[in-house]
C-alpha positions in Angstrom: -19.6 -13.3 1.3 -22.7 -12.1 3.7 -24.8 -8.7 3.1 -25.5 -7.6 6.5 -29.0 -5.7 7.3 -29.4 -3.0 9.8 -33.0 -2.0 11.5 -33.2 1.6 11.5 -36.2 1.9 11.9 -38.4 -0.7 10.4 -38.5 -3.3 13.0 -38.6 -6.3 11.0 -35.2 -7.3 9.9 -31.9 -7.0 10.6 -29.6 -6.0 12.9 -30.2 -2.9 16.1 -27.6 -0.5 15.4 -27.6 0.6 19.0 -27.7 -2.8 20.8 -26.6 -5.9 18.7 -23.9 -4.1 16.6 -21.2 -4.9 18.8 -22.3 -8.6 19.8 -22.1 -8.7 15.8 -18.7 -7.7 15.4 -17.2 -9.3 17.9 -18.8 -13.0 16.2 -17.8 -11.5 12.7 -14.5 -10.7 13.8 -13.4 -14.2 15.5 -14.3 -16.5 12.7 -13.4 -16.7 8.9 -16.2 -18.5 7.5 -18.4 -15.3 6.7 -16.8 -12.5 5.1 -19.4 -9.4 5.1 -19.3 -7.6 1.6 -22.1 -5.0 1.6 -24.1 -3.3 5.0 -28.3 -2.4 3.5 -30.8 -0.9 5.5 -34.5 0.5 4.6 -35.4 3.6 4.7 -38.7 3.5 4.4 -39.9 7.1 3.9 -36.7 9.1 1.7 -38.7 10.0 -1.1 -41.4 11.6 1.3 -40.3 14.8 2.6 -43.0 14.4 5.6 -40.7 11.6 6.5 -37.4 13.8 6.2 -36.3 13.9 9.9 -37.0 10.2 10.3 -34.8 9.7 7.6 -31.8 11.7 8.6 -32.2 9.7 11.6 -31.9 6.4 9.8 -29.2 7.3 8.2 -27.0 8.7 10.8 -28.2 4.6 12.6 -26.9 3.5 9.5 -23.3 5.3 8.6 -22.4 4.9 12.3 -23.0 1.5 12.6 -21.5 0.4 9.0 -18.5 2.3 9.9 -17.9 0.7 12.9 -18.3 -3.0 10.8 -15.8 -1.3 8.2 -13.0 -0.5 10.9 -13.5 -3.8 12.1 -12.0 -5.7 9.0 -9.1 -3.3 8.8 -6.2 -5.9 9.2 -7.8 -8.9 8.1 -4.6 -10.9 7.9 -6.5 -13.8 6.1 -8.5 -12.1 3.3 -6.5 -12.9 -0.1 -9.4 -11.7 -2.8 -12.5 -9.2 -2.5 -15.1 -8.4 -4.4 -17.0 -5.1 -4.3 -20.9 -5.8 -5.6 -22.5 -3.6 -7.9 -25.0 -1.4 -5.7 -21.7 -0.4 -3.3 -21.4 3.5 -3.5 -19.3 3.8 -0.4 -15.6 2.2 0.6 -14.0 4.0 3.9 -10.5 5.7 3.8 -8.2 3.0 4.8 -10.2 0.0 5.1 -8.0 -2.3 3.5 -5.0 -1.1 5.7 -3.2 -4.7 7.2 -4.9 -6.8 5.2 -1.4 -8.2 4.8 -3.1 -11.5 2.6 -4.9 -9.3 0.2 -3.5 -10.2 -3.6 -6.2 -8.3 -5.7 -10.0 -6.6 -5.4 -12.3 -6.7 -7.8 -15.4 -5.1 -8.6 -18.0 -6.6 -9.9 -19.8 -4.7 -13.7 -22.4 -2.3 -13.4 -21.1 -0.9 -10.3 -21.1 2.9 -11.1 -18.7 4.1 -8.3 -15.8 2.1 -8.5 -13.9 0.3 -10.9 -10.6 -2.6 -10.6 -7.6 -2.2 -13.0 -5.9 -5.1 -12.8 -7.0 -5.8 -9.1 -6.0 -2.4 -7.6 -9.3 -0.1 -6.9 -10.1 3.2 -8.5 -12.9 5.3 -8.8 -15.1 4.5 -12.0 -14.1 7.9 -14.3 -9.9 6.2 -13.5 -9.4 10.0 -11.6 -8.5 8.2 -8.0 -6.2 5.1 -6.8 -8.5 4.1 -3.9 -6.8 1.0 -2.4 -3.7 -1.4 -3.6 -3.5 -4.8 -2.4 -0.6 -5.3 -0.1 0.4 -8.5 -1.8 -0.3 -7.5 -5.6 3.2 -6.7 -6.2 6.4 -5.0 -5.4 6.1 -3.1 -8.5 3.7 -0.8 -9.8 3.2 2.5 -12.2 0.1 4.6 -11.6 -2.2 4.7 -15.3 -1.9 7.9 -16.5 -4.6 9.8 -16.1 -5.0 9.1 -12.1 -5.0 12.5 -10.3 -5.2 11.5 -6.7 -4.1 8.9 -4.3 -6.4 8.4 -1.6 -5.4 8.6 1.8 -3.9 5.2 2.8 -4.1 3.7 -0.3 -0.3 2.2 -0.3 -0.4 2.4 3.5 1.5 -1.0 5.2 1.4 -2.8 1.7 4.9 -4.5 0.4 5.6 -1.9 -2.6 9.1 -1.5 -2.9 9.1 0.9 -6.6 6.4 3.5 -7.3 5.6 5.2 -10.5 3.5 8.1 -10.6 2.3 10.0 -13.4 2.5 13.7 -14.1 -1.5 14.0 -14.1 -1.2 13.1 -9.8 -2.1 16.3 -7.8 -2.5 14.9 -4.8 -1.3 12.3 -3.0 -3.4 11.1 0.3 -2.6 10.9 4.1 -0.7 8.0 5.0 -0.8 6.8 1.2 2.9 5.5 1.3 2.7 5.8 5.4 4.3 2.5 6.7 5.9 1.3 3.2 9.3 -0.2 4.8 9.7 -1.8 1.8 9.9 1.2 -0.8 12.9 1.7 -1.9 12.0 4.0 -5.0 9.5 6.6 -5.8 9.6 8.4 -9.0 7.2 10.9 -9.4 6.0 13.3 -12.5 7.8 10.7 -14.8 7.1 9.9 -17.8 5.0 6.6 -18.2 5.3 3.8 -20.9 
């Protein structure tokens, strides 16, 4: 795994969001060797409020540019495991959509956004099923105690049966869009 660094504005590391972004992807995205698992940048004057406009600026460098890399890996038909570091606050709707090799994510401890139960991704209070690996299983009941399930977060996977708990209020956009496989989806049941 590779942690990627963006200039916004500092001038001495990393890559231009503006002009070597794409040349970056394009390398990234026709090898397998480097997987990226984190995007950082500097922003050198946030806790200044004189530097307040040069921040936003940075910022809005920064979420374009990492979202871009993040739709890039959407579909990664060779990635089996992933690991989400610690200081990762952030994971885009959908991004593991088509990774049709994907078996489990972890997270790594001490992150204090996200958290793996038993290699599908939630968010760290248990409240939100963020992503299920498509190849985890064919099988699987929803913990009690999960409220929503994040857009796309069954999207394309091989589920074929579906649990969910009475305590889901919401279930996400395209969260079971693209199942072929399900064959059975019981919801508001009762869960062992």
């Amino acid at each position: 795994p590779i942690h990627i660094k963006l200039d916004t504005g500092m001038h001495r590391l990393g890559f231009n969001p503006k002009t070597e972004i794409d040349r970056l992807i394009v390398r990234l995205s026709t090898q397998s060797a480097l997987v990226p698992c984190s995007v950082f940048s500097h922003f050198v004057g946030s806790d200044d409020d004189e530097f307040d406009s040069f921040s936003r600026h940075q910022f809005e460098l920064f979420d374009e540019a990492s979202q871009k890399l993040q739709a890039t890996f959407t579909g990664c038909s060779s990635l089996t495991s992933l690991s989400i570091p610690a200081n990762v606050n952030k994971i885009g709707t959908g991004n593991f959509t088509g990774c049709t090799a994907l078996e489990t994510i972890t997270v790594e401890a001490g992150n204090q956004y996200y958290q793996s139960i038993g290699g599908v991704t939630y968010s760290k209070d248990g409240t939100k099923l963020i992503a299920y690996p498509n190849m985890k299983g064919t099988s699987y009941i929803v913990p009690d105690g999960t409220v929503t399930i994040d857009d796309y977060a069954f999207c394309m996977t091989g589920i074929e049966t579906l649990t969910l708990p009475a305590s889901v209020q919401k279930v996400g956009n395209y969260s079971l869009g693209l199942c072929a496989s399900l064959s059975e989806l019981r919801v508001n049941a009762d869960t062992p």
